[in-house]
C-alpha positions in Angstrom: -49.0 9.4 -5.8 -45.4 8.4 -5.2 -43.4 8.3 -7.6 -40.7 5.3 -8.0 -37.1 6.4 -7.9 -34.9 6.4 -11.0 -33.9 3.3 -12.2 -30.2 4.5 -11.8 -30.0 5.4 -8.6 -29.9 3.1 -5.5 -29.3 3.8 -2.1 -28.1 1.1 -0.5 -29.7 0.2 3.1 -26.9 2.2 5.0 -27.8 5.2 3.5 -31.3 4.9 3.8 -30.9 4.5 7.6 -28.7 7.2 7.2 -31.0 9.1 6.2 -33.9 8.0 8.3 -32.0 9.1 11.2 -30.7 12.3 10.9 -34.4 13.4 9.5 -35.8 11.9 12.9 -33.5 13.8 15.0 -34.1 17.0 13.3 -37.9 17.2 15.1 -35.8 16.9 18.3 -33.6 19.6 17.5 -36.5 21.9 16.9 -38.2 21.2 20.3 -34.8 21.7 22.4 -34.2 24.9 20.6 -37.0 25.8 21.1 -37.6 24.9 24.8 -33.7 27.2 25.5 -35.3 30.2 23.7 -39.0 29.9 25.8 -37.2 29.3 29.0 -34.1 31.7 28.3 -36.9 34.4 28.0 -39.3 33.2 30.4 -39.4 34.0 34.4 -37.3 31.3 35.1 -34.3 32.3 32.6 -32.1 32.7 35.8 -32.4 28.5 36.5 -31.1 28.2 32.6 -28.5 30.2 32.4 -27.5 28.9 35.8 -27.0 25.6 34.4 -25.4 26.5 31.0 -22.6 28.4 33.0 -22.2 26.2 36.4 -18.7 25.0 36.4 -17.5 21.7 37.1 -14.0 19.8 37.3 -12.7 17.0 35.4 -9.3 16.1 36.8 -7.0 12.8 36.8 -3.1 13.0 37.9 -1.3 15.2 35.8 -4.7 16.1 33.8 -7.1 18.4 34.5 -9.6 20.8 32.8 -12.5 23.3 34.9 -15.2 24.1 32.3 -18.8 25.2 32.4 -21.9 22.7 31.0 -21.7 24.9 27.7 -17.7 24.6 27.6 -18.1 21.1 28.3 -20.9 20.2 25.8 -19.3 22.4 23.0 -15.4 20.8 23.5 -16.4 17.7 25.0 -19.5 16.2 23.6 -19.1 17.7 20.1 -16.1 15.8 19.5 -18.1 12.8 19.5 -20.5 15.1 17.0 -17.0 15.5 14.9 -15.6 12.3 15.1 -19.2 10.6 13.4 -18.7 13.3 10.8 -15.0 12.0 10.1 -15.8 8.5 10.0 -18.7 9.8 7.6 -16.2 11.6 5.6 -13.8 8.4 5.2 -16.4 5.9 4.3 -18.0 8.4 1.6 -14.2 9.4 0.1 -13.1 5.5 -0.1 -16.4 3.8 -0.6 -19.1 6.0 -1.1 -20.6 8.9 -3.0 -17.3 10.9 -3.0 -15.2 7.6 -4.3 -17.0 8.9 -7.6 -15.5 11.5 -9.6 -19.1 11.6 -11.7 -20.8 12.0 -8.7 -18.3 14.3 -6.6 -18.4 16.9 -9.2 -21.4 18.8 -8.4 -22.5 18.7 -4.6 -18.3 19.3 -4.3 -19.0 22.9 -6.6 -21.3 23.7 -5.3 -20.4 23.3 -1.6 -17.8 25.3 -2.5 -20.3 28.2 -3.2 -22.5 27.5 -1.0 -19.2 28.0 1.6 -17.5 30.9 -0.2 -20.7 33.1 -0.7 -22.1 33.3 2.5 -18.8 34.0 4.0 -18.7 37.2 1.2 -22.2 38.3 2.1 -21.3 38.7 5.7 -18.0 40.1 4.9 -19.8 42.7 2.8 -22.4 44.1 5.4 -19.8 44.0 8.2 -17.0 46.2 6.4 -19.8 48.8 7.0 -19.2 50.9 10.1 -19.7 49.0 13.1 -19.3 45.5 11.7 -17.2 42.5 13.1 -15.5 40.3 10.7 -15.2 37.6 13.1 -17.8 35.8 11.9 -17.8 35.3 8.2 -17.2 31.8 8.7 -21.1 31.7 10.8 -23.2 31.5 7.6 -20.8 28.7 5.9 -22.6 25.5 7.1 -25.8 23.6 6.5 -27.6 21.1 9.4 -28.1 18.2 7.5 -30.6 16.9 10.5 -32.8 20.2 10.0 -32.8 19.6 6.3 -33.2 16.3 5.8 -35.9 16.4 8.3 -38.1 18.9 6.1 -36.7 17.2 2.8 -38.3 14.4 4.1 -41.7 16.1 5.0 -42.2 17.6 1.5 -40.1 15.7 -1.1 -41.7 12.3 -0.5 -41.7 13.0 -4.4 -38.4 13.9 -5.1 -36.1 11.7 -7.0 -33.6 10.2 -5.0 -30.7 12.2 -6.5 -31.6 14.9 -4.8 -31.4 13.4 -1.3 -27.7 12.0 -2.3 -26.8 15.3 -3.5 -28.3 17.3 -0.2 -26.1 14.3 1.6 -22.6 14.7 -0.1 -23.3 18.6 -0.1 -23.8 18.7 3.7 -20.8 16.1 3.9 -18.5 17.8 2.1 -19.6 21.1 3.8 -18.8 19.4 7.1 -15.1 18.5 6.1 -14.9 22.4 4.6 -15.9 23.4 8.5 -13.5 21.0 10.2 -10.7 22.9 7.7 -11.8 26.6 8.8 -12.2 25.3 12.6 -8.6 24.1 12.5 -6.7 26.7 10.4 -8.8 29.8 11.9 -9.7 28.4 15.7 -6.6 26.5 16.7 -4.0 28.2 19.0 -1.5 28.7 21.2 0.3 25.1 20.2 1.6 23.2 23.1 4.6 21.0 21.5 4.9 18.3 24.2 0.8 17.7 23.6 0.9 17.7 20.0 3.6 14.9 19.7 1.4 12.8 22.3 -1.5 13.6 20.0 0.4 12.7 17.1 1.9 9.3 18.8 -1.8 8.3 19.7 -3.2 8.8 16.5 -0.6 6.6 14.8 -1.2 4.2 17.9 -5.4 4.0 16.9 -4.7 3.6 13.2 -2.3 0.4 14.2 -4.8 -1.3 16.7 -6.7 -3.4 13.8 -3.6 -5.2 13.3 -3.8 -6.2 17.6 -7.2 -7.9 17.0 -10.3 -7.8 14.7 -12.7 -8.9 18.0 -15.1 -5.8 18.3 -15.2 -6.9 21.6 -11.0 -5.8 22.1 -10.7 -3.5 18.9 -13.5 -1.4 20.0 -12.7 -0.4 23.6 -9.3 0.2 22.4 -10.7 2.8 20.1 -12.9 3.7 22.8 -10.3 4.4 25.1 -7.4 5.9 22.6 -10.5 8.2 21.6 -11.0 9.7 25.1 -6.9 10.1 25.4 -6.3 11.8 22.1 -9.6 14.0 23.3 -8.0 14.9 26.5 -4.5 15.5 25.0 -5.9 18.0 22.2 -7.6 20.3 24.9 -4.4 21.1 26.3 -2.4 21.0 22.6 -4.2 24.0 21.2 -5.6 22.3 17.9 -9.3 22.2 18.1 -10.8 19.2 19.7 -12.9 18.9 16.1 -10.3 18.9 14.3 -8.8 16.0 16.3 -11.9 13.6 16.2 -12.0 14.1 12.8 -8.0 12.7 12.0 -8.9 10.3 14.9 -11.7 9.1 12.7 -9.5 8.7 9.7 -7.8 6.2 12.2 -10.8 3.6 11.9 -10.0 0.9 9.6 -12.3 0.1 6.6 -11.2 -3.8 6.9 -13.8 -6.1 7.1 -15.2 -6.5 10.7 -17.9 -8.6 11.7 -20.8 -10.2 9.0 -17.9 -8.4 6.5 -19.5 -5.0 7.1 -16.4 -2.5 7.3 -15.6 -1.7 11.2 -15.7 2.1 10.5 -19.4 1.0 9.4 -19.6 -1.0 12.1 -18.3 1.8 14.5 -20.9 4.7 12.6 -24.0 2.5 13.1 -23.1 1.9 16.5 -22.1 5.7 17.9 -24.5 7.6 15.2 -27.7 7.5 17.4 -26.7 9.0 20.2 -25.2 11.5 18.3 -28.0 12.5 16.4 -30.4 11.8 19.2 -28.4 12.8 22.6 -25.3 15.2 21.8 -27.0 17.0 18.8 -29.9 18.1 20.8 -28.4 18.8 24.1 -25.9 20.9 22.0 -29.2 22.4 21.0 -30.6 23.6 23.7 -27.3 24.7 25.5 -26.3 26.6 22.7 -29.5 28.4 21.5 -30.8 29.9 24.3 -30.5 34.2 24.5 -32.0 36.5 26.5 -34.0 38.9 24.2 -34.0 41.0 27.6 -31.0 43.4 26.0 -32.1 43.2 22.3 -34.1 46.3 21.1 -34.6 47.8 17.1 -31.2 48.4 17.0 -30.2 45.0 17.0 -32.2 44.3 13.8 -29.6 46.7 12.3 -26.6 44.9 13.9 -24.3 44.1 11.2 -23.7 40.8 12.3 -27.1 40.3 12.3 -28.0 41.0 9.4 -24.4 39.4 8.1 -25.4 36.2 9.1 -28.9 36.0 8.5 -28.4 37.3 4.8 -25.6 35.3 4.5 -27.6 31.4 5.9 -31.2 32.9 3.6 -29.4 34.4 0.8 -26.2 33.6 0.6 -26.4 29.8 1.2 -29.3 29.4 -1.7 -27.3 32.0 -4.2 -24.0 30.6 -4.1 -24.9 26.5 -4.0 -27.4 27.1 -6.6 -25.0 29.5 -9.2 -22.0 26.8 -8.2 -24.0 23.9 -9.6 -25.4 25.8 -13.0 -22.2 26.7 -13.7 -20.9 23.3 -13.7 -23.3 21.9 -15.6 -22.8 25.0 -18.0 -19.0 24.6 -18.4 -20.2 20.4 -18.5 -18.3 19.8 -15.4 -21.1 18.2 -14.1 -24.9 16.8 -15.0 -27.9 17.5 -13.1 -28.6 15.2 -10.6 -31.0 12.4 -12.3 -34.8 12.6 -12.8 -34.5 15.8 -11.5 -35.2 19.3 -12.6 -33.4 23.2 -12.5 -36.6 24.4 -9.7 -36.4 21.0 -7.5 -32.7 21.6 -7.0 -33.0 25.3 -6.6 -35.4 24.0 -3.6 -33.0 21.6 -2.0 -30.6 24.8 -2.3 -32.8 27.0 -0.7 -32.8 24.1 2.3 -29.2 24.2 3.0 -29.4 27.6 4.2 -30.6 25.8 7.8 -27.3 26.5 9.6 -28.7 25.8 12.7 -26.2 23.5 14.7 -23.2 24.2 13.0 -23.5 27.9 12.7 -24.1 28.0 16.3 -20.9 26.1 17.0 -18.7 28.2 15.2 -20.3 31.4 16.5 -19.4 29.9 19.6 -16.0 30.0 18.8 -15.8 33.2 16.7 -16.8 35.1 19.8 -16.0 34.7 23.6 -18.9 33.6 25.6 -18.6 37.2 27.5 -19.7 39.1 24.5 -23.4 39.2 25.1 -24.3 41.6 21.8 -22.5 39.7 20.0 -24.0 36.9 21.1 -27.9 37.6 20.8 -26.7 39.2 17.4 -25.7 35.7 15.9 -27.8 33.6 17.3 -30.7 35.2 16.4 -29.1 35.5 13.1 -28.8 31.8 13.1 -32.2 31.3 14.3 -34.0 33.5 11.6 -31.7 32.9 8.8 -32.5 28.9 9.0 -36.6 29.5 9.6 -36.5 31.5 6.6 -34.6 29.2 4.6 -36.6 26.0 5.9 -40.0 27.7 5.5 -38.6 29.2 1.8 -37.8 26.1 0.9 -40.6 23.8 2.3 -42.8 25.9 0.7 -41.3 26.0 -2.7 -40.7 22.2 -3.1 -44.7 21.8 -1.6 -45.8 24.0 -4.4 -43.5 22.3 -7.4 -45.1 18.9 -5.9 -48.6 20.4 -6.2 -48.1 21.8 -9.8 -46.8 18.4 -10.9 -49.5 17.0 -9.5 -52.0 19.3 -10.6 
């Protein structure tokens, strides 16, 4: 029997779609995973990795930048992924959940732990002999797609709280991996390109005062986009970091129907986000050749570092963040709900998935094929524990309610 949300609580019908869409594009994610790791291990793992690493050239006069698909998808395409998670960011800061200070206290807390722990747990096991410290920041995220995708399979139940609290957690654990990406992953600054990324930015937060017609003010973010994009790959700050101040350049004013144009702009980029770059990251991105693994690489440390750190980690430090909020009356429990359901949702943001692939991706070269099958299938295991972990517990707290 479903039970009604709490009277106090209303998510508004952007958020629901929200919602509805990232939990639909999780199943995707899962099957193009899926499909790199089959076909990366498979007789034909020669035609994939082919493809992953074929080069190609994108050059204009005076530009130009030789990259393979992988390069390309993880510089080029995830931008886009980073610029929907700025414009995300904004609206939630200036109009949304994080606007709140009530609200903002706990998923903020216990982001914070959920960010902080995890990068300690894999720090730990890799000061042992034969660790690498280069990726403590691995085990730091959470794939909202992934989690709202099983939150939505078993919590049918669940007071609505919860999924606003999973939502800010995962949002505000997005801008905390934007901030390690560009202080820890930016480098070698290029001067002459950082002042042309600078000008452009301050050019695409002035266009809303050349025309609110979505049909000029949105090729002209369009097009400043793809400039500031081009100019940041040869500036040395991370193209991430870039989409996400380009974001910040989207104006909240009133567009058309008097929805805000960054709302406007989200709605319109969103799906193929969650339902194009998101899963073609996927199955770029996941797919290792088990061909070199053997026992030993159970006991790699990064391994284990990031697999501990996404299943334990993830779950220990969210869920001791939040209780000692509440304790020290920082913070209330998110409403209707009770200590075991949110230890559940917890357990769920230990799905790293996307994100923890991308910044392995750039906390080790491409070249560095241990290190490589070590954190990937860290990745890979760490979030199937935590996604089965936590479907299962929030099943069983549904049956025992029931029952």
């Amino acid at each position: 029997m479903k039970m009604p949300a709490p009277k106090n609580i209303v998510l508004n019908k952007s958020l629901l779609e929200f919602l509805k869409t990232e939990a639909g594009s999780g199943s995707i994610l899962a099957i193009c995973a899926i499909v790199a790791v089959v076909w990366a291990n498979s007789p034909f793992a020669e035609s994939y990795f082919g493809f992953i690493h074929h080069h190609f050239t994108l050059s204009v006069p005076g530009w130009s930048l030789d990259e393979s698909v992988l390069e390309w998808t993880k510089e080029g395409l995830m931008a886009i992924f980073f610029f929907v998670v700025g414009l995300e960011i904004k609206y939630e800061i200036f109009r949304g959940e994080l606007s709140s200070p009530q609200k903002l206290a706990l998923p903020v807390i216990a982001a914070i732990g959920g960010m902080v722990v995890p990068a300690l747990v894999y720090a730990g096991i890799n000061l042992l002999p034969g660790g690498d410290l280069r990726g403590w920041s691995v085990p730091m995220a959470t794939d909202i797609a992934f989690a709202l995708a099983i939150l939505g399979l078993v919590g049918k139940s669940l007071p609505a709280s919860l999924r606003v609290f999973l939502l800010t957690l995962a949002i505000v654990d997005d801008l905390g991996a934007v901030m390690v990406i560009g202080i820890f992953y930016s480098h070698g600054f290029q001067v002459g390109y950082l002042v042309a990324v600078a000008a452009l930015l301050a050019v695409m937060a002035s266009v809303k005062f050349v025309s609110r017609s979505p049909f000029v003010l949105y090729p002209l973010y369009a097009v400043l986009f793809v400039l500031i994009w081009a100019m940041s790959i040869k500036s040395g700050l991370g193209p991430s970091l870039v989409a996400v101040m380009a974001a910040f350049c989207v104006t909240l004013d009133p567009g058309k129907n008097g929805e805000p144009v960054l709302k406007q702009v989200l709605h319109y980029v969103h799906p193929y986000v969650a339902f194009g770059i998101l899963p073609f990251f996927a199955f770029t991105a996941s797919g290792f050749s088990l061909a070199g693994a053997g026992v030993d690489s159970l006991t790699d440390p990064r391994f284990l570092g990031v697999t501990l750190g996404l299943f334990a980690g993830k779950q220990l430090g969210i869920f001791f963040a939040a209780w000692l909020a509440m304790r020290l009356k920082l913070a209330a429990m998110p409403e209707g709900a009770t200590a075991w359901q949110l230890y559940g949702v917890c357990l769920l943001c230990g799905i790293g998935f996307t994100m923890s692939l991308y910044l392995g991706a750039l906390a080790f070269p491409a070249g560095d094929e241990a290190a490589q099958i070590a954190v990937k299938s860290g990745v890979v295991l760490g979030s199937l524990l935590s996604g089965c972990a936590g479907a299962l517990w929030l099943s069983r707290k549904r049956s025992q309610e029931k029952g």
